[in-house]
ROKOLBA-296906 format. One record per residue: x, y, z of N, C-alpha, C in turn; residue number from 1. Coordinates in nm, 3 decimals, always signed. Example, Ala and Ser with C-alpha at 12.3 -4.5 7.8 and 13.67 -1.06 7.14 Angstrom:
<sites>
((+1.319 -0.569 +0.780) (+1.230 -0.450 +0.780) (+1.320 -0.330 +0.780) 1) ((+1.285 -0.225 +0.708) (+1.367 -0.106 +0.714) (+1.290 +0.003 +0.787) 2) 
</sites>
This chain:
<sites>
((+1.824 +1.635 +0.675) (+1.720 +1.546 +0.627) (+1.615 +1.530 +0.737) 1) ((+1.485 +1.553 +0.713) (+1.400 +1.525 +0.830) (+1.320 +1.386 +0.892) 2) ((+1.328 +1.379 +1.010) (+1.314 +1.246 +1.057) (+1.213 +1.205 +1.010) 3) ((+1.171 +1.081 +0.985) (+1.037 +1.019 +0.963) (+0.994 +0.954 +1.076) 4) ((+0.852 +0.990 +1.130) (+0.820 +0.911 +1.218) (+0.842 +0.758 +1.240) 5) ((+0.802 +0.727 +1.079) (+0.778 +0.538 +1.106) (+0.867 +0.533 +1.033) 6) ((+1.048 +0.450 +1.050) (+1.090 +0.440 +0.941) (+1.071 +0.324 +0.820) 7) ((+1.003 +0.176 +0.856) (+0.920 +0.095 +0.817) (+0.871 +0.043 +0.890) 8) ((+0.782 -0.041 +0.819) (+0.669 -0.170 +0.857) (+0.699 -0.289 +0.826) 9) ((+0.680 -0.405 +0.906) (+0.715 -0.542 +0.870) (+0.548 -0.605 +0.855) 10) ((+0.515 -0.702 +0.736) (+0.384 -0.792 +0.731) (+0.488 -0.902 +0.765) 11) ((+0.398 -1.013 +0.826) (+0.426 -1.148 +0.851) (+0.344 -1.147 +0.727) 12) ((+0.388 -1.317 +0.633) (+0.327 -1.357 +0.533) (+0.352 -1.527 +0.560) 13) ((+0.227 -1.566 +0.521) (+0.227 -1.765 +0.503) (+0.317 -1.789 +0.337) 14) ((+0.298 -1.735 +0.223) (+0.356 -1.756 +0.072) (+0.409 -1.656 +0.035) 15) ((+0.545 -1.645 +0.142) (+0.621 -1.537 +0.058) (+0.620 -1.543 -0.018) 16) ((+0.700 -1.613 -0.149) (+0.710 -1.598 -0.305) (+0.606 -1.546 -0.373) 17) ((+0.475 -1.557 -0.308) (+0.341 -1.507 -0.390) (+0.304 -1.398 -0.346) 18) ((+0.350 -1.356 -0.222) (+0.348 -1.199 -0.121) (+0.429 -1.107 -0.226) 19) ((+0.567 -1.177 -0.217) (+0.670 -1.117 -0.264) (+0.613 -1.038 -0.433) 20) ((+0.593 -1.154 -0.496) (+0.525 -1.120 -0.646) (+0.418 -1.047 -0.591) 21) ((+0.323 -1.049 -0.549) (+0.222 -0.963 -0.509) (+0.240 -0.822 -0.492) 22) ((+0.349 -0.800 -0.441) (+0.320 -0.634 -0.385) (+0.458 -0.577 -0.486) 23) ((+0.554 -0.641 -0.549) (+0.582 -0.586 -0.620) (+0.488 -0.568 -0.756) 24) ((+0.422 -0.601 -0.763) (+0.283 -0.586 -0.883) (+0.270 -0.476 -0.875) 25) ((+0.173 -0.516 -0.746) (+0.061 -0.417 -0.657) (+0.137 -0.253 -0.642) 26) ((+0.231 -0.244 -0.607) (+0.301 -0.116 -0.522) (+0.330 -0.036 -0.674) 27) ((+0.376 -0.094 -0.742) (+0.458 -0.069 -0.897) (+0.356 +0.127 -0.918) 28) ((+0.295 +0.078 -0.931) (+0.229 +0.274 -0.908) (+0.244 +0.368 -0.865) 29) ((+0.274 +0.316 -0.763) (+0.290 +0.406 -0.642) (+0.446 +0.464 -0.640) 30) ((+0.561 +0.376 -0.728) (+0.709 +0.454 -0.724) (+0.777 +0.292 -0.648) 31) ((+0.703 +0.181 -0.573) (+0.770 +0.120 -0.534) (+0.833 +0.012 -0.573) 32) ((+0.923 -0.045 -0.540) (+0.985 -0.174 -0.603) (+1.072 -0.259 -0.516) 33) ((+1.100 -0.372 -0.532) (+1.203 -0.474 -0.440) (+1.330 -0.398 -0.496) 34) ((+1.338 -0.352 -0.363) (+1.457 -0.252 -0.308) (+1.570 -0.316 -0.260) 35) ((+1.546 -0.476 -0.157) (+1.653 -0.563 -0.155) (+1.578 -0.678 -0.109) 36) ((+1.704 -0.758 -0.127) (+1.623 -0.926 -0.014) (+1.736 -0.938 +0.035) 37) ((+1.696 -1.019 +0.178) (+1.807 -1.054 +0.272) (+1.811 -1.200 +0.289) 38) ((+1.882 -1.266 +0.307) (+1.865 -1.422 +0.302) (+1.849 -1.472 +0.466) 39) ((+1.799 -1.592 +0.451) (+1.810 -1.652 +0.625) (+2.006 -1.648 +0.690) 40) ((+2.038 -1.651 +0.564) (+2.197 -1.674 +0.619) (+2.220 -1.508 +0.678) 41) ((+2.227 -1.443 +0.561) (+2.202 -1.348 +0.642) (+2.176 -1.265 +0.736) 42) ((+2.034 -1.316 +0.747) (+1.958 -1.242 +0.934) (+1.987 -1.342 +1.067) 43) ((+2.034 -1.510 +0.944) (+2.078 -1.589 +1.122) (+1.940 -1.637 +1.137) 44) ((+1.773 -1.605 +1.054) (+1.709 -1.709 +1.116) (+1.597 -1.686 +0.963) 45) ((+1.540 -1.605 +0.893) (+1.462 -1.609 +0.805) (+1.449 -1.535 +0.756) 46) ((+1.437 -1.531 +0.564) (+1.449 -1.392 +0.445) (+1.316 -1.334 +0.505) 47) ((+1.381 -1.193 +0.405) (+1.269 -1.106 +0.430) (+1.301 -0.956 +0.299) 48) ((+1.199 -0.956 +0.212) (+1.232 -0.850 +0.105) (+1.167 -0.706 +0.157) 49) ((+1.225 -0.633 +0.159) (+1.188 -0.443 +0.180) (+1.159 -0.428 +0.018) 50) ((+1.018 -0.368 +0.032) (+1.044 -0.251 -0.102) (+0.998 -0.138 -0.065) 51) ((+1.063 -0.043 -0.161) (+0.983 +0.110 -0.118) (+0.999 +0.217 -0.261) 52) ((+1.022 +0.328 -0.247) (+1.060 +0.408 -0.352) (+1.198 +0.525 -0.322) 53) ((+1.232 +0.499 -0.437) (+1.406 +0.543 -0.447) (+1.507 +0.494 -0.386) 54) ((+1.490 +0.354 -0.370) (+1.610 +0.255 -0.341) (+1.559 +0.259 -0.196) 55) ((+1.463 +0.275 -0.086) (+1.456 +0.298 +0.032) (+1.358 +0.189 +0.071) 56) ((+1.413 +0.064 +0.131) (+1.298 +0.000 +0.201) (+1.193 +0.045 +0.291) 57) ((+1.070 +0.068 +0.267) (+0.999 +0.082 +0.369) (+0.886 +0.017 +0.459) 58) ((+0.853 -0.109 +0.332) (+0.752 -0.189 +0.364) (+0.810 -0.349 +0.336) 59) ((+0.827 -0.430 +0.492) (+0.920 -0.525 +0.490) (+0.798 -0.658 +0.464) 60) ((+0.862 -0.760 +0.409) (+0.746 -0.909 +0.434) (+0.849 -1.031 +0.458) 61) ((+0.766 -1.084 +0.550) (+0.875 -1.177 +0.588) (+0.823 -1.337 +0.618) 62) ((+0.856 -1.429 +0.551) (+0.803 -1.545 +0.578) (+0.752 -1.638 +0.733) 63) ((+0.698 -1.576 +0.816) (+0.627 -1.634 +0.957) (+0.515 -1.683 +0.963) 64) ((+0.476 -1.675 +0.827) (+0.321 -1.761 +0.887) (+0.219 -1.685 +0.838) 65) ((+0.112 -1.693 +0.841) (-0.021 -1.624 +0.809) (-0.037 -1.487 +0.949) 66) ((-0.033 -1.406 +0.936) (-0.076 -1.274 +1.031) (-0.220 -1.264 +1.060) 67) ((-0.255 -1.285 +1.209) (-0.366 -1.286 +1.250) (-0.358 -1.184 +1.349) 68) ((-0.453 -1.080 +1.386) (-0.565 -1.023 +1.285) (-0.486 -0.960 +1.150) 69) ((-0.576 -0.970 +1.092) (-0.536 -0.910 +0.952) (-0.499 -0.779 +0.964) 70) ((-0.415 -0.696 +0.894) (-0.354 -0.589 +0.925) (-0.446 -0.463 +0.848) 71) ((-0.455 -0.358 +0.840) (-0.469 -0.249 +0.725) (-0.303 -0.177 +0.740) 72) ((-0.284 -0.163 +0.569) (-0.194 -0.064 +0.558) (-0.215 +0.017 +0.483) 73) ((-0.151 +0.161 +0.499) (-0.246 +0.251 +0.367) (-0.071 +0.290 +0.336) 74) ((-0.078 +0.346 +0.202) (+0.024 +0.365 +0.099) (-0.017 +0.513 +0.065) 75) ((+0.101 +0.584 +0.046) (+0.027 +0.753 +0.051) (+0.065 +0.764 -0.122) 76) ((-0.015 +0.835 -0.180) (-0.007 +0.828 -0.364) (-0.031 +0.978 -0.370) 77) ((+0.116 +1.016 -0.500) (+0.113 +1.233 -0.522) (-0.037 +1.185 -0.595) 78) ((-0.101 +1.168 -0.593) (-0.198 +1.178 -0.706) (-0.333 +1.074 -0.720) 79) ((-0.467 +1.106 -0.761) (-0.565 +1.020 -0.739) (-0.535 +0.930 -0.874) 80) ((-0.470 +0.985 -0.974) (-0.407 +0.859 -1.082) (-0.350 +0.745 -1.054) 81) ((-0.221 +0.772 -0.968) (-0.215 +0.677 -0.871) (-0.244 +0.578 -0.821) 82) ((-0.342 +0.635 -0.724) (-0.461 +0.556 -0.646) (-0.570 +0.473 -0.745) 83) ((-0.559 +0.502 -0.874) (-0.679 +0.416 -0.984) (-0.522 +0.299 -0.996) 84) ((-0.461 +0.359 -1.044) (-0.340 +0.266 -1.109) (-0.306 +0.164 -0.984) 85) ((-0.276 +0.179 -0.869) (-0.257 +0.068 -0.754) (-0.403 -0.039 -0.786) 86) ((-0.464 +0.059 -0.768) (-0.616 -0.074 -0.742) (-0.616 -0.171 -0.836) 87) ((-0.583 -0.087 -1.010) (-0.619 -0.185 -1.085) (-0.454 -0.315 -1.060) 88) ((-0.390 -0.255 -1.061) (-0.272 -0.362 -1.050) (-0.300 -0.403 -0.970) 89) ((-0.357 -0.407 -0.779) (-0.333 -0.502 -0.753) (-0.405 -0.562 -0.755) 90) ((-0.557 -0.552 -0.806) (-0.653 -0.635 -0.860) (-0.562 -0.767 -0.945) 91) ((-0.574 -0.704 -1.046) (-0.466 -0.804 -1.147) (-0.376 -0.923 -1.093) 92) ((-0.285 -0.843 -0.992) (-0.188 -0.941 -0.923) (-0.277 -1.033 -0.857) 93) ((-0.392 -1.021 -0.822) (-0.464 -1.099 -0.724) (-0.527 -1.067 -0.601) 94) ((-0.598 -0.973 -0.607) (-0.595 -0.873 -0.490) (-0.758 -0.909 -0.527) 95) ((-0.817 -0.874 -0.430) (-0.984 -0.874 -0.375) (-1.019 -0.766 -0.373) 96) ((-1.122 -0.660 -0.441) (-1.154 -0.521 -0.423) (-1.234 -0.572 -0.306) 97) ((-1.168 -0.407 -0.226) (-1.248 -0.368 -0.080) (-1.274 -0.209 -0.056) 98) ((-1.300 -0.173 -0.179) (-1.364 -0.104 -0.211) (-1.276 +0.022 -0.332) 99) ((-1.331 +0.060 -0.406) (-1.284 +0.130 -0.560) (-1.261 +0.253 -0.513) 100) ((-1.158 +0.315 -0.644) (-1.078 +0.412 -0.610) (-1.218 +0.539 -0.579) 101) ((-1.227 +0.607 -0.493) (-1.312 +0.724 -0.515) (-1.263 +0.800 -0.378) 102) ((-1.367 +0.917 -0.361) (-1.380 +1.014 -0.250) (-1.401 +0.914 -0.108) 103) ((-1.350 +0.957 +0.003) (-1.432 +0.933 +0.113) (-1.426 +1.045 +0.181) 104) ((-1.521 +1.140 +0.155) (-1.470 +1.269 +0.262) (-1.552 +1.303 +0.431) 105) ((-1.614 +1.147 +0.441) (-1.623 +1.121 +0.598) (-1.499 +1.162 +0.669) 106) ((-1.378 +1.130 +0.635) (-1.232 +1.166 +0.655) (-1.202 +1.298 +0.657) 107) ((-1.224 +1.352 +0.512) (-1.219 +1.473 +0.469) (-1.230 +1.531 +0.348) 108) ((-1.254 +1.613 +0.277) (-1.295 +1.683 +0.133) (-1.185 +1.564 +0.044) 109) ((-1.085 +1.562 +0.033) (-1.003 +1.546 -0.065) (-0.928 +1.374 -0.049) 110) ((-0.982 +1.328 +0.041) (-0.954 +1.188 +0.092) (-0.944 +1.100 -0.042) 111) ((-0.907 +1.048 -0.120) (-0.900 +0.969 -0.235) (-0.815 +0.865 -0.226) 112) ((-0.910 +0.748 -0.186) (-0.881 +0.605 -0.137) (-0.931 +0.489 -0.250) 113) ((-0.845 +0.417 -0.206) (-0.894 +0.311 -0.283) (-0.820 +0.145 -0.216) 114) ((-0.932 +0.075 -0.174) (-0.870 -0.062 -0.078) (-0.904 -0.194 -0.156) 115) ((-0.793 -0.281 -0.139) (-0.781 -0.425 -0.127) (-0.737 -0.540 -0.029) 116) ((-0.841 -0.588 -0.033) (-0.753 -0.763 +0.026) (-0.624 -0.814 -0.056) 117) ((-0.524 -0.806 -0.005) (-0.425 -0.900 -0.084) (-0.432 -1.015 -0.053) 118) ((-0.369 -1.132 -0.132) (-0.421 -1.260 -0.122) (-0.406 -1.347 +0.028) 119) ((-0.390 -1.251 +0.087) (-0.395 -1.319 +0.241) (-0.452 -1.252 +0.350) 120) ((-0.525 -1.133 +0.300) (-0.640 -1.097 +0.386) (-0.637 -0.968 +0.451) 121) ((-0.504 -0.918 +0.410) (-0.450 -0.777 +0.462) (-0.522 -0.684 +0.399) 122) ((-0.587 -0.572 +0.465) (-0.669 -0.418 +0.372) (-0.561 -0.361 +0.332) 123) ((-0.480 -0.362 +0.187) (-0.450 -0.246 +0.199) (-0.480 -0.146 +0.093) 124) ((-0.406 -0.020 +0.137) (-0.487 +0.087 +0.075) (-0.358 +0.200 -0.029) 125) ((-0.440 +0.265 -0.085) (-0.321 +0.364 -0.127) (-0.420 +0.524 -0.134) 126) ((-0.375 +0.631 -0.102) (-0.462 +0.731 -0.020) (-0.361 +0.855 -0.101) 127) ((-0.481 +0.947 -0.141) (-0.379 +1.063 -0.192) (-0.494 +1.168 -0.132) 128) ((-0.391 +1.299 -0.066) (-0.479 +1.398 +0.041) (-0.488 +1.484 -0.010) 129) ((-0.484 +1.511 -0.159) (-0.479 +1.619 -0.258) (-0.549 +1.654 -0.334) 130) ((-0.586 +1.792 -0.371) (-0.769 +1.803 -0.407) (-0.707 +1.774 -0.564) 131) ((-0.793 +1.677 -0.634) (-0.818 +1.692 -0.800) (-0.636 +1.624 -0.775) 132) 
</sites>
């Protein structure tokens, strides 16, 4: 099996429960889902839910507070369908367009991005590097 560089990411969040609902919305496109939750008893000091795709946590949130500076995260999508389908969900869930699904090929030819504020100020993104 080959290593992954990053094996996840942790966000600090101020409203988990509304984080939590949030990015399981939001991610739902992309293949991801609440993969598990861990309780404070559990970790010995405070929950924290992983979701990712195919049972694999990869993107952790954890109740600490509001995260200052605001973070960007980008989300990699097989497909620019995808990348329409994240935006509009996480619009829906509550998300702030920061800018609509299209080209940016300042990056490169096939760059197909599409960004939001989630309701606490984080960019994030979902990015497919695949032409058409």
């Amino acid at each position: 099996m080959p290593r992954n560089l990053i094996d996840h990411i942790s966000l600090n969040v101020a409203d988990y429960e509304r984080a939590k609902a949030f990015y399981a919305r939001a991610l739902a496109p992309l293949g991801f889902s609440l993969v598990i939750e861990v309780t404070a008893e559990m970790t010995g000091s405070i929950p924290s839910a992983g979701f990712g795709p195919k049972g694999k946590p990869v993107f952790w949130i954890a109740p600490k507070g509001h995260q200052t500076p605001a973070q960007h995260i980008a989300f990699g999508a097989d497909s620019r369908a995808m990348v329409d389908a994240f935006h509009a969900a996480a619009i829906t869930a509550g998300a702030t367009d920061n800018g609509a699904p299209g080209l940016r090929p300042h990056y490169h030819p096939n760059y197909y991005g599409a960004f939001v504020l989630d309701p606490e100020g984080h960019n994030i993104e979902a990015v497919c590097h695949l032409p058409e």
